[in-house]
N, C-alpha and C positions, 0 to 999 in steps of 0.2 A: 793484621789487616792494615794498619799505618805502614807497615813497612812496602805491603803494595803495592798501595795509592801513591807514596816516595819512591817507587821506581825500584825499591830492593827484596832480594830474596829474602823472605820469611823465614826466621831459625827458630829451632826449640834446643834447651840444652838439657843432656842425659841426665838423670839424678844420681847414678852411679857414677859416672868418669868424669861428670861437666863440661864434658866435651859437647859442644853447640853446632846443631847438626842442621842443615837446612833443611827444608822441607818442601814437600816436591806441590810443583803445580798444575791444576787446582785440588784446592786440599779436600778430604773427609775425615772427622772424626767423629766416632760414635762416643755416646753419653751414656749408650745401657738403654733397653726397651725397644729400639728402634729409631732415638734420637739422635739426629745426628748434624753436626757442627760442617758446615760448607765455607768454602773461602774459593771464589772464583779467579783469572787471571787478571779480572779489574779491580779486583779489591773489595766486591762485591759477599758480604759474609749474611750468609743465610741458617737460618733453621729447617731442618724437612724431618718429618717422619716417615719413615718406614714401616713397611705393614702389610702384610698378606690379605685375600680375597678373593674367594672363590680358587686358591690354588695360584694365583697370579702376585708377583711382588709388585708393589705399587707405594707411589710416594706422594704426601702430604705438605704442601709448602706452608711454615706457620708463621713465615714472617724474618725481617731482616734485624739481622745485631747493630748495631747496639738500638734499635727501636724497641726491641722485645731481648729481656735478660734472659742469663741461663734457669734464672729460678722462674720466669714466666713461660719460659721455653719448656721445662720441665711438668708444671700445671696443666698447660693446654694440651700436651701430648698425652698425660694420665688420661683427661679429659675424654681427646679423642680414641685412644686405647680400650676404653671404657665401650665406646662406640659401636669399635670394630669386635671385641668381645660379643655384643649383641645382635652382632649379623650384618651391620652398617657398613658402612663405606665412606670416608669421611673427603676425600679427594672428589668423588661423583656427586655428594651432596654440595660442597663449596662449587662444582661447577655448574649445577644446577641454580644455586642460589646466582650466581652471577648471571645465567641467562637471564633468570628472573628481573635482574635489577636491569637487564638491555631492556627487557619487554615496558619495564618501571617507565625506558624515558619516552622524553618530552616529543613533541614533533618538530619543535625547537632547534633541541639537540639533532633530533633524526636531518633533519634540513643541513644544519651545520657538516652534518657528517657526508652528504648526498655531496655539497657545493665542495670538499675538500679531497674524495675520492674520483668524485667522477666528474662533474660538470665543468671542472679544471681543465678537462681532457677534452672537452665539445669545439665547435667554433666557436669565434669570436661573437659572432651574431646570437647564434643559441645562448651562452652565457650571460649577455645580456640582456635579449630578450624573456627566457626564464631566469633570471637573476632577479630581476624588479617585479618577475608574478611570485618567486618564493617571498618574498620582502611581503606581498600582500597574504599570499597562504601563511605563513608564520605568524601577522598579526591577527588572522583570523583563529588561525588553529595551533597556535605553539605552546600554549599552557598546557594543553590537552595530550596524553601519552598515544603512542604510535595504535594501541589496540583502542582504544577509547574510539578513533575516528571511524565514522560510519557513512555512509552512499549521502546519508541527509546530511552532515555534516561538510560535506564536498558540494553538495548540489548549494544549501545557503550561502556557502565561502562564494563561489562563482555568484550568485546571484543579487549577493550585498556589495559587491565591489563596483557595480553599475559602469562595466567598460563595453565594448564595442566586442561586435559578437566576433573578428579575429583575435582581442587582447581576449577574452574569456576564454576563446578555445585554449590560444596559446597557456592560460591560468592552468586548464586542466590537465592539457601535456605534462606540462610541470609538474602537478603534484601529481599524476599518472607515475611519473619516473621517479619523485621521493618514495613515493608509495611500493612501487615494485622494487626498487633499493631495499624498503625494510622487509619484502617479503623474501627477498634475499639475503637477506643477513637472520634471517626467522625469529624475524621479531612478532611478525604478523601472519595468518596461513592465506589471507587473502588479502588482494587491493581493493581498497572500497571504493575507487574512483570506478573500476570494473562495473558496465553496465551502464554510464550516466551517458545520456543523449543531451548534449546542445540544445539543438532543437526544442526539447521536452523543458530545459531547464529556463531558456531565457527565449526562447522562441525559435522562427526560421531564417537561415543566414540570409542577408540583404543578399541581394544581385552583386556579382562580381564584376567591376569595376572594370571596363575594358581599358589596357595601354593602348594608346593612340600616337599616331604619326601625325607630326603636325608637316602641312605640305609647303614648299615653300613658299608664297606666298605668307602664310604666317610664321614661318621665321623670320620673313625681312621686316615683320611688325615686331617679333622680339627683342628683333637686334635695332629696332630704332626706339623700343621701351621706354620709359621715363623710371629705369632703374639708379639708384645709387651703382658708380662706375664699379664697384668693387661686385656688388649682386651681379652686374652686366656681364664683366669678366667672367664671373664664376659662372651663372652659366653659360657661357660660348667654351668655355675648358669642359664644362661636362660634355656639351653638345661635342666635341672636338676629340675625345677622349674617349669618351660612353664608359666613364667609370663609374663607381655608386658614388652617391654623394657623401654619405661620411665617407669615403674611401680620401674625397678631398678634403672636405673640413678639418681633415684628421691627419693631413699630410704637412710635412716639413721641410724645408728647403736643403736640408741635409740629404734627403734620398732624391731631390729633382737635378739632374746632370745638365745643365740648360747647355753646356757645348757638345757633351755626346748628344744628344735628343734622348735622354731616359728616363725615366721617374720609376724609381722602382716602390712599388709596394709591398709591405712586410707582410701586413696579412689583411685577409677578404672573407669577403662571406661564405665563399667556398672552403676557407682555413687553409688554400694555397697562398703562396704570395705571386707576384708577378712583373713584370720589366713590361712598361707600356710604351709604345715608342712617338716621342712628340716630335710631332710636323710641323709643319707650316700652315696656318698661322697660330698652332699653340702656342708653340713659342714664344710669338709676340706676346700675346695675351698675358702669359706667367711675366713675363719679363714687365709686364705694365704693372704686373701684379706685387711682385716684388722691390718693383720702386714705392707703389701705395703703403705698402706695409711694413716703411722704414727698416725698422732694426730686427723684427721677429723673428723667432724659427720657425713660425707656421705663414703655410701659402695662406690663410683667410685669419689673421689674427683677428680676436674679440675688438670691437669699437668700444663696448662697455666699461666705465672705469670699476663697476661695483664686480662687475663679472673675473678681469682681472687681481681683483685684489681676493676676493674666491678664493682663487686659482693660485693664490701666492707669487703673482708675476704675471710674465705671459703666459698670454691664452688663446686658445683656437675661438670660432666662432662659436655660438649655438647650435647644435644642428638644425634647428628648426629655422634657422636667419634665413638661408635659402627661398625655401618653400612659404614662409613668411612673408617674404619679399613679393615672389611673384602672385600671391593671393591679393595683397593689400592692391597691387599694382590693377588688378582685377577689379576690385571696391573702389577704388577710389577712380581710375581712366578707362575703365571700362573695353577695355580692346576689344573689336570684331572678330575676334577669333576663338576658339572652342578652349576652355580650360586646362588647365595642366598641372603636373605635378612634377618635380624634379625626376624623379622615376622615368616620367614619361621620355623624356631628353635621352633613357638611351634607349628606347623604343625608338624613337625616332631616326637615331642613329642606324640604329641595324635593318630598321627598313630602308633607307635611303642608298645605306653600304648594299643593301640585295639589288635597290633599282639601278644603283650605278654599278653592277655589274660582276658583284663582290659575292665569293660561293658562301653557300649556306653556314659551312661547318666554320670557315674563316671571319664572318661576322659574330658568330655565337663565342669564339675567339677573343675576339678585339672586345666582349662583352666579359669575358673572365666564366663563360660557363663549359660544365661539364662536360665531355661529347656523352653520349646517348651507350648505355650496353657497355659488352666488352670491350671494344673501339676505348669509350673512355676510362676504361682501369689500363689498358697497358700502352698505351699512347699517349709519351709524356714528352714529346716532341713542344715545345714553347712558340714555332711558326712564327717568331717574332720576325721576321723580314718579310714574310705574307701579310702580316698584322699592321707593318708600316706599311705597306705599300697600301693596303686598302686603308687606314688613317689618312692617307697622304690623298688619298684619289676624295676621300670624306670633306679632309678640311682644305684643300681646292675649293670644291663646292660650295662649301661653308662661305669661305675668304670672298665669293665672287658674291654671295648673298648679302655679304657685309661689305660689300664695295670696298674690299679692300684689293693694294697692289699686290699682284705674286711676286 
């Protein structure tokens, strides 16, 4: 076995001529009974027994050398020999035992195991939006074994976490797909989230929140806001852009091309990424942006000194600074104009891109969304010079609402 793991052919030498004869790879030798000595081409030396059952040859793994000697090697194989004498099957028993000890874990574990096979694989968005409901389902339910969990058990977890009946749904999705993960892997014969009504658990969903266009008249109270300049900028780049908002917070001066006009994003909520094409006057805007935020690699560095040091250096904003912003601005100056939410900015946008003249499918576009049906699985066409031109015809408008020069 040393010889190996060192790279060299394994010998034995004859007892008759002592002539030292290599030894072929990977090895077997039998001990007598059905024991027998393995040496793989890693260096890997194992124990197996051999053994008949039901008329079929079948092998026993009892463990690796030098962990287990040949005189313990020898014990356990009497052992199980013993077994197979009485009708047993000692390979179907150990695999049996071993489902068992899946069925044993934790939901803990089962979680662990969900976030490393599969939710790796989701979007960005889905990841962390079920990432931080598993964090609260694991603290509810992770001591607890995968069969142990029951329908009540899932309805209390959802109803002790006291969130908002979108973060509770979202909560049950989550453990909806840990759960069918272990009915997958059969650990469980059924999902106990199976069954649970929302509604039934935490009540009826509030009314849905309509996106609204704000008309121009209240953009040009936006754009004369009593914003911090950096909040201002940011949003007149989303209004300009109709990106998501972390799509910005999240973005770095390394992907913005500010003399080709490009900002490419690596990835979105969709889990595509995308090339958005900057006009006129985004351009100015980043570029005002980029003087504000001296040395950084991010377009919206943190102002916080406590949040930086966090973060071990630089750092992006908060997500929430945005829309923090424009609420306080709310509370505190009270504007004549209907409320909003950074969301709503590209709502805005895409209604504005339909009045000034811009087609349906080419705004839903410059929005990063999916087309509709077949159309959008095999039409992978990017329309990026449709997408400027209609940015371009957007932030015109914009530029003239901001009394800026063209």
């Amino acid at each position: 076995m040393r010889d190996v793991k060192e790279g060299r052919t394994p010998t034995i030498t004859d007892p008759d001529t002592r002539e030292v004869l290599e030894l072929p790879m990977p090895l077997a030798r039998s001990d007598g009974g059905g024991l027998t000595f393995t040496l793989s081409r890693a260096g890997t030396a194992t124990w197996i027994l051999r053994y008949r059952y039901g008329g079929r040859q079948k092998e026993l793994t009892i463990g690796n050398y030098p962990d287990i000697s040949l005189t313990q090697a020898r014990k356990i194989a009497r052992e199980e020999r013993v077994k197979v004498d009485g009708g047993g099957d000692p390979a179907l028993d150990k695999r049996r035992a071993i489902i068992l000890s899946y069925k044993d874990s934790t939901v803990r574990n089962l979680i662990a195991d969900y976030r490393e096979k599969v939710l790796v694989g989701l979007a960005a968005s889905t990841q962390s939006s079920y990432g931080r409901n598993l964090d609260r389902a694991e603290f509810k339910l992770g001591s607890l074994t995968a069969s142990q969990v029951t329908s009540l058990d899932i309805a209390v977890a959802i109803e002790e976490t006291h969130s908002s009946w979108s973060e509770s749904y979202t909560l049950l999705c989550a453990m909806k797909a840990v759960f069918r993960h272990a009915v997958g892997k059969r650990l469980i014969v059924a999902n106990p989230c199976a069954g649970i009504e929302l509604n039934a658990v935490i009540g009826r969903r509030p009314p849905i929140r309509q996106r609204l266009m704000l008309s121009n008249d209240e953009l040009q109270v936006v754009f004369k806001g009593s914003f911090r300049r950096e909040n201002a900028l940011a949003i007149r780049v989303l209004l300009g852009t109709a990106v998501r908002s972390e799509e910005l917070y999240n973005s770095r001066w390394e992907n913005i091309d500010l003399e080709q006009g490009v900002w490419t994003i690596t990835a979105t909520k969709t889990g595509r990424g995308m090339q958005v094409p900057l006009t006129y006057p985004v351009t100015e805007w980043l570029l005002e942006l980029k003087k504000l935020g001296g040395n950084s690699a991010y377009v919206l560095p943190t102002r916080a000194a406590s949040r930086r040091m966090r973060q071990g250096g630089d750092a992006q904003i908060n997500r929430n600074t945005i829309g923090g912003a424009i609420e306080y601005w709310f509370v505190e100056h009270k504007p004549k104009i209907r409320r909003f939410t950074p969301h709503d900015l590209r709502s805005t946008a895409k209604s504005h891109m339909r009045a000034l003249g811009i087609s349906r499918d080419i705004s839903e576009m410059c929005l990063n969304h999916k087309l509709p049906g077949v159309e959008g699985l095999y039409d992978l066409h990017t329309y990026f010079e449709e997408r400027k031109h209609a940015l371009t015809v957007w932030g015109s408008h914009l530029a003239a609402l901001d009394g800026l020069a063209g």
